[in-house]
C-alpha positions, 0 to 999 in steps of 0.5 A: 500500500502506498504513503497516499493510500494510507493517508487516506485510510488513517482515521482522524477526528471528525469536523462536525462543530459550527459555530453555534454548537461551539458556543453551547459547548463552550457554555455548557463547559463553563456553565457546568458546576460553577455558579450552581455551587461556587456563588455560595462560597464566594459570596460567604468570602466577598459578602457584599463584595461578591459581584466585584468579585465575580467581575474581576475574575471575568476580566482574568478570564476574558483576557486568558480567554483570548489568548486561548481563542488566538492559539486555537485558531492557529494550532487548531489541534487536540491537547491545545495545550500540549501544541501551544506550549511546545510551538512556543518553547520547544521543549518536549518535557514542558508541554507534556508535563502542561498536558499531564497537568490539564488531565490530572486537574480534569480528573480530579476535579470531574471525580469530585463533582461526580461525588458531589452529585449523589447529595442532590440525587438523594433529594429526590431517590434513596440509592446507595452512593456507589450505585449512582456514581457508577451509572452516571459515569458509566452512561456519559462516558459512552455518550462521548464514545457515541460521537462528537456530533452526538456529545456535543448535541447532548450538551447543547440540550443540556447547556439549554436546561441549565441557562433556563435554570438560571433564568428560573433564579432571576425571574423568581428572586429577581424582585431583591433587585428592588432593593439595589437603588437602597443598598448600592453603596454596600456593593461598591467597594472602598479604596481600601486594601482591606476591601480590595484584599476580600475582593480578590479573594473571592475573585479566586474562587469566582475563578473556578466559575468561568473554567471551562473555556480552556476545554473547548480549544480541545475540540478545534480538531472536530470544528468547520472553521477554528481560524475564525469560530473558535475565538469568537466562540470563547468570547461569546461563550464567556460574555454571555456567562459574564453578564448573568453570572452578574446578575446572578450574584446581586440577587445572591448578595441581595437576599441571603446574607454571607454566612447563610451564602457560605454554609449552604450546599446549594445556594440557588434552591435556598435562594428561591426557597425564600420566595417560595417553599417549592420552587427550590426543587426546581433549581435542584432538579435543573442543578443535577442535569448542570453536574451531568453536563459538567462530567461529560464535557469533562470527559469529552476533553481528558480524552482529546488531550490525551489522543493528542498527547499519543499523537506526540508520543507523550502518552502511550500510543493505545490512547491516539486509537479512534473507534471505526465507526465513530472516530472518537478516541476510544481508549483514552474515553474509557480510561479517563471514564474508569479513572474518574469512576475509581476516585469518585468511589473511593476518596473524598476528593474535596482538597484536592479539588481546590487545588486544580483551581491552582493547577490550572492558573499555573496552565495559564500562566504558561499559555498567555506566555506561550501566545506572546512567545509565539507572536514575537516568532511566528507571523499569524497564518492567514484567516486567522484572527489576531488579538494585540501582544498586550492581551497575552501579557495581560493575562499573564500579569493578572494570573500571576498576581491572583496567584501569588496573592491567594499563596500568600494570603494562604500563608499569612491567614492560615 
């Protein structure tokens, strides 16, 4: 057989992803858990504060957002990550320790929300604990053996309900907006380092809601046009996701005070269930399909950096295999699927999902880095599109400086 015809033969990923299903993607990833949990301990460590808080997040990740959305337009590759940071430093060992790191932190971090989902099932069904988190990750990793087309149609479904939900929240609670004209001077933050001081530490854990866009790059391989639709995607993605979780968060700050915000397990039903005893099922029932969407979106992406990885020789090879039919990564599925399955039956993963929101600052570090090592070396490919070199050191700027802040406080408060 010729070089030709086994070019021919090789499967590869399947281009199927327009615009409009990048951008339910992209909310769908970010959406997942984040608001329907993290709002409470933000506005438990930000009180008032917790809006400012939220805002100051959305510019880190708006910036470090672009900086992805430049990198996947022009490598538009599984395992982002892995290619940006090799294209820019050329080292083989930084981008595949980059790669280890983003699947460690997805594992993690999708076995703990695994874990978490059995409270909000058991509002509704007694099952035993193992039960649920064995089925659950059972039937969403072979929806993401099923096919891309097929996965990303279940997350846009999915990314429907829960956008609803949110909107539930503000057509229910949105009346405390009322209160806004009265209570403006407690949401405004003084010049002060104390205020600034609780602003960014609520920033911090307001960061753990907009993760996710940094997932969609993976998925470049499988869209029409990444040049132009995946930056605009991510953008589009985050600005939507920017301005109700905004508003989300006045009416939390509006009508739970800090301490009623941080004790509770789910914030949005005990949001609704001031306005009404029954409307908080709602939102728990829309909450459990937002966990569902989370993990398969997590699991749709471990797998592609992992595909990608065995592309380079960075993970064993078994793992760039595609099925015949579906011409999904097979193997790196279902590991990534039997991985998350075993550390949501078997630890309690809570601390160290904390520290995937460090994990993954790191990552980004390393990517705003890469993008303006990148900008200086190599001219844009034609039909991308291109942000200014300001943007990437930016965002380098600011995730270093929430980092180091949060470290330090760390060190200083604990």
């Amino acid at each position: 057989m010729s070089d030709i015809d086994k070019e021919k033969k090789e499967l590869t990923l399947k281009r199927s992803l327009s615009l409009p299903l990048l951008i339910f993607y992209g909310v769908g990833t970010i959406l997942g858990l984040g608001i329907y949990v993290i709002i409470g301990k933000v506005g438990g460590e930000a009180g008032m504060l917790a809006p400012f808080s939220f805002l100051v997040a959305a510019v880190i990740a708006g910036l470090t957002g672009m900086s992805y959305g430049e990198l996947s337009a022009r490598i538009p590759k599984s395992a982002g990550e892995v290619n940006y940071v090799l294209k820019a430093f050329g080292k083989n060992w930084i981008a595949m320790i980059t790669g280890w790191l983003i699947v460690i932190s997805a594992i993690v971090s999708t076995a703990t929300v695994l874990n978490g989902y059995v409270g909000y099932v058991q509002v509704f069904i007694d099952l035993q604990d193992w039960l649920i988190i064995t089925l659950i990750a059972v039937v969403l990793g072979g929806v993401a053996i099923w096919g891309i087309s097929e996965s990303a149609f279940t997350i846009t479904v999915i990314t429907i309900i829960e956008i609803v939900g949110i909107f539930v929240v503000i057509g229910l609670a949105g009346n405390n907006l009322s209160e806004l004209p009265q209570r403006a001077t407690e949401l405004l933050p003084s010049a002060s380092f104390s205020d600034w001081e609780i602003i960014l530490g609520g920033a911090f854990l307001a960061f753990f809601t907009f993760i996710g866009f940094q997932d969609m790059v993976n998925v470049a391989e499988e869209a029409k046009n990444p040049g132009k639709d995946m930056p605009r995607a991510i953008l589009i993605s985050l600005a939507i996701l920017t301005v109700l979780y905004l508003i989300v968060a006045l009416i939390a700050s509006l009508s739970l005070s800090p301490q009623e915000l941080q004790n509770s397990e789910a914030p949005l039903a005990d949001i609704l269930a001031k306005e009404k005893e029954g409307y908080s099922k709602i939102i728990s029932g829309i909450g459990l399909v937002a966990i569902i969407n989370g993990v398969l979106v997590q699991i749709v992406m471990i797998a592609r950096v992992l595909y990608g990885m065995a592309k380079k020789n960075m993970a064993p090879t078994l793992f760039g295999k595609l099925h015949q039919k579906t011409r999904t990564p097979i193997w790196s599925t279902i590991l990534s699927t039997i991985l998350i399955l075993l550390l949501a039956l078997s630890f309690n993963l809570e601390n160290l999902a904390k520290a995937t929101n460090y994990i993954l600052i790191v990552v980004f570090i390393l990517i705003n880095l890469s993008l303006w090592a990148i900008k200086r070396k190599y001219d844009p490919p034609e039909g991308v599109n291109t942000f200014p070199l300001w943007v990437p050191v930016a965002g380098f700027f600011l995730c270093t400086v929430i980092l180091l802040f949060q470290i330090f406080s760390g060190m200083i408060f604990s």
